[in-house]
C-alpha positions in Angstrom: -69.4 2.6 -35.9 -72.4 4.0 -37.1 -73.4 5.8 -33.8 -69.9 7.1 -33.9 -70.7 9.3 -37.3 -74.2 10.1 -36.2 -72.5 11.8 -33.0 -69.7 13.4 -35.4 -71.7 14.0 -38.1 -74.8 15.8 -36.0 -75.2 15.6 -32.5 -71.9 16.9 -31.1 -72.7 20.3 -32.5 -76.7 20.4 -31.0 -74.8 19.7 -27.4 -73.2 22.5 -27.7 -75.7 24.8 -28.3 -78.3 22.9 -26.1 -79.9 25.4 -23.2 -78.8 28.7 -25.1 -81.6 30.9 -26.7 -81.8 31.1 -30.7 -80.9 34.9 -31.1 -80.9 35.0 -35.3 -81.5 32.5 -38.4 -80.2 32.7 -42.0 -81.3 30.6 -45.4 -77.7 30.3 -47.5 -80.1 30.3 -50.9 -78.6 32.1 -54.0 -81.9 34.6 -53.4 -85.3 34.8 -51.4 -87.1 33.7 -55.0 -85.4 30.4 -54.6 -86.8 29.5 -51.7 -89.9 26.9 -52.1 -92.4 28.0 -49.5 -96.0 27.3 -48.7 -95.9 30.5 -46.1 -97.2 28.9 -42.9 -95.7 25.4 -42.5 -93.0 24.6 -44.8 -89.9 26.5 -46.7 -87.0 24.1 -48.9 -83.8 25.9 -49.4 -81.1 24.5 -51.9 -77.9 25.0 -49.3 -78.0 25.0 -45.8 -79.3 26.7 -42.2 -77.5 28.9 -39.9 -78.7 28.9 -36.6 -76.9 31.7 -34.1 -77.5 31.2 -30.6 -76.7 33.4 -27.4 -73.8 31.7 -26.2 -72.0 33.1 -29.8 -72.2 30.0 -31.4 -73.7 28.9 -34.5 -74.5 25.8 -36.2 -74.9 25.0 -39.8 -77.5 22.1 -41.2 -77.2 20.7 -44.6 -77.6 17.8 -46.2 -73.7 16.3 -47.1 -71.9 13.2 -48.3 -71.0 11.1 -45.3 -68.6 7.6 -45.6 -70.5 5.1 -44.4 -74.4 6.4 -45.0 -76.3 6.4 -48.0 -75.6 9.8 -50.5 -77.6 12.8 -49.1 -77.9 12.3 -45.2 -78.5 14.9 -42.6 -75.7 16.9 -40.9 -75.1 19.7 -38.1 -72.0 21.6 -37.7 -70.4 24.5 -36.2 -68.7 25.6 -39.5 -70.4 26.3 -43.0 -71.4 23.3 -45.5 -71.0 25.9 -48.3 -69.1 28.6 -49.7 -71.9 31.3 -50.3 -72.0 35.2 -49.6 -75.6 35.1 -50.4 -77.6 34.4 -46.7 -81.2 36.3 -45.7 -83.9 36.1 -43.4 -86.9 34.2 -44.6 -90.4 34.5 -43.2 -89.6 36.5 -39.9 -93.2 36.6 -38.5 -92.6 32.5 -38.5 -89.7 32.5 -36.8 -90.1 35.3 -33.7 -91.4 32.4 -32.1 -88.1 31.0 -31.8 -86.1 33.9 -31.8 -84.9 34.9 -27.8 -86.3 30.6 -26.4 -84.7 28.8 -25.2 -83.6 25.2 -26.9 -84.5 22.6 -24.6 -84.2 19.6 -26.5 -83.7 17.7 -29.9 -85.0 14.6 -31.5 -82.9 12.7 -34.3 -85.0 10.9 -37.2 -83.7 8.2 -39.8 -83.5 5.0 -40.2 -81.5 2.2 -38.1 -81.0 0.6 -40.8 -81.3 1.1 -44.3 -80.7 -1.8 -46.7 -80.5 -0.3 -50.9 -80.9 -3.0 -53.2 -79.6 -2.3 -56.7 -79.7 -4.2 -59.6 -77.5 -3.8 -63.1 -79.7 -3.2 -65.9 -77.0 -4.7 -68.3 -75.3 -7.2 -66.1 -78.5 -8.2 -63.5 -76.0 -8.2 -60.9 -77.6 -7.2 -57.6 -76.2 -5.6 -55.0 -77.0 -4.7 -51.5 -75.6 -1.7 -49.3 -76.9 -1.7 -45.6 -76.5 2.0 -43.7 -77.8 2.0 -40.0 -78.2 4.8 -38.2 -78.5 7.2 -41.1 -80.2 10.6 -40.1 -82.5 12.7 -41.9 -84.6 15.1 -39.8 -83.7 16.8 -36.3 -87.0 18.2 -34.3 -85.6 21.0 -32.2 -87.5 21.8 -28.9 -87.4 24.8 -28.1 -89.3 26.6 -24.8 -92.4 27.5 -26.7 -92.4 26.0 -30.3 -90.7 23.2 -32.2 -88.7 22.9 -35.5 -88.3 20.3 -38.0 -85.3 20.4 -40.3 -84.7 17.3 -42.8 -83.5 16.4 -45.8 -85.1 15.8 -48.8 -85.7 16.2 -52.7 -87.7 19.8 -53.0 -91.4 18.6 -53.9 -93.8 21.6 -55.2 -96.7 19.6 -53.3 -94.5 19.8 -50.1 -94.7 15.9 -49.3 -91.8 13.9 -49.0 -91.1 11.4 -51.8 -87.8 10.2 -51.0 -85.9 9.4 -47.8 -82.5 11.3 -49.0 -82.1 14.5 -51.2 -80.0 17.8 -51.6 -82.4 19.9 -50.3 -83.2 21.3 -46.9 -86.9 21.1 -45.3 -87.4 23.7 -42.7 -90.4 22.6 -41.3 -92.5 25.0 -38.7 -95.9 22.8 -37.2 -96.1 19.4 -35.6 -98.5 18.4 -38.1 -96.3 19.1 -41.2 -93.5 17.1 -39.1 -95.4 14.5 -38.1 -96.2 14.0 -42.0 -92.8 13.8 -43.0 -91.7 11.1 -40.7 -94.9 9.2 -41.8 -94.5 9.6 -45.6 -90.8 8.9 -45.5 -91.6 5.8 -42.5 -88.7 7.5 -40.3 -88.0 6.4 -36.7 -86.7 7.8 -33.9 -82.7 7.7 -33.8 -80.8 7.4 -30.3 -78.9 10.6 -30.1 
């Protein structure tokens, strides 16, 4: 079942878009001073990613609400997560390395499974909810460069503290996403 909402909930829409080149980008962020941003390896936007690709199609990454994973897990579509007129370019000297390559590949991050262990402060009940195949970063290859995008909880020190959040990581070196599959212990998800 679980590999069933990982391919509804975000691989169906890379396959579509897979071999096309990356013609534009928007953040959906109320305004450009929203945006966190270290400048060189890391922006976090409150809403979502739009992706437009050559072939006319676009997809849209965003964290959302999926039955059957934990709150706050990683998802890809072809339509909009949000309802926002407010959409801009970010850092455009980042991304014309992406813009007019090719997208030759993608890599899905989470966990297989993911076991949350809760216990009633007044009751000291416990409960246990197990999630498997939960994603929360895609690595997009592209012909000449790479791209992380993730979800997590914004963090003004730009590391990872938590493996769900309702905020999106767009992440630009191998280093930086490297890191955030270490801090957050992540593994590699079969697509």
């Amino acid at each position: 079942m679980s590999l069933g909402l990982l391919k509804k909930h975000l691989t169906s829409s890379l396959d579509e878009i897979m071999g096309s080149n990356l013609s534009d980008y928007f953040f959906y962020e109320y305004e450009p001073d929203y945006v966190l941003s270290d400048s060189k390896e890391i922006d976090i936007i409150g809403f979502q990613l739009e992706l437009i690709f050559d072939n006319q199609k676009s997809i849209y990454i965003s964290w959302d609400s999926v039955k059957g994973w934990h709150q706050y897990t990683l998802s890809v579509s072809t339509k909009s997560f949000v309802v926002l007129n407010d959409k801009f370019r970010y850092n455009e000297h980042i991304w014309q390395q992406y813009i007019g390559t090719e997208l030759i590949k993608y890599e899905v991050y989470g966990y297989k499974t993911n076991i949350i262990t809760t216990t009633c402060s007044i009751s000291y009940i416990t409960s246990c909810d197990v999630y498997r195949e939960e994603p929360h970063m895609i690595v997009l290859h592209f012909a000449n460069s790479i791209l992380g995008i993730a979800n997590s909880y914004e963090e003004k020190d730009f590391i990872p503290k938590l493996p769900m959040g309702d905020d999106i990581w767009i992440i630009y070196t191998v280093t930086a996403i490297q890191l955030f599959i270490e801090k957050l212990g992540l593994e590699k998800l079969e697509a």
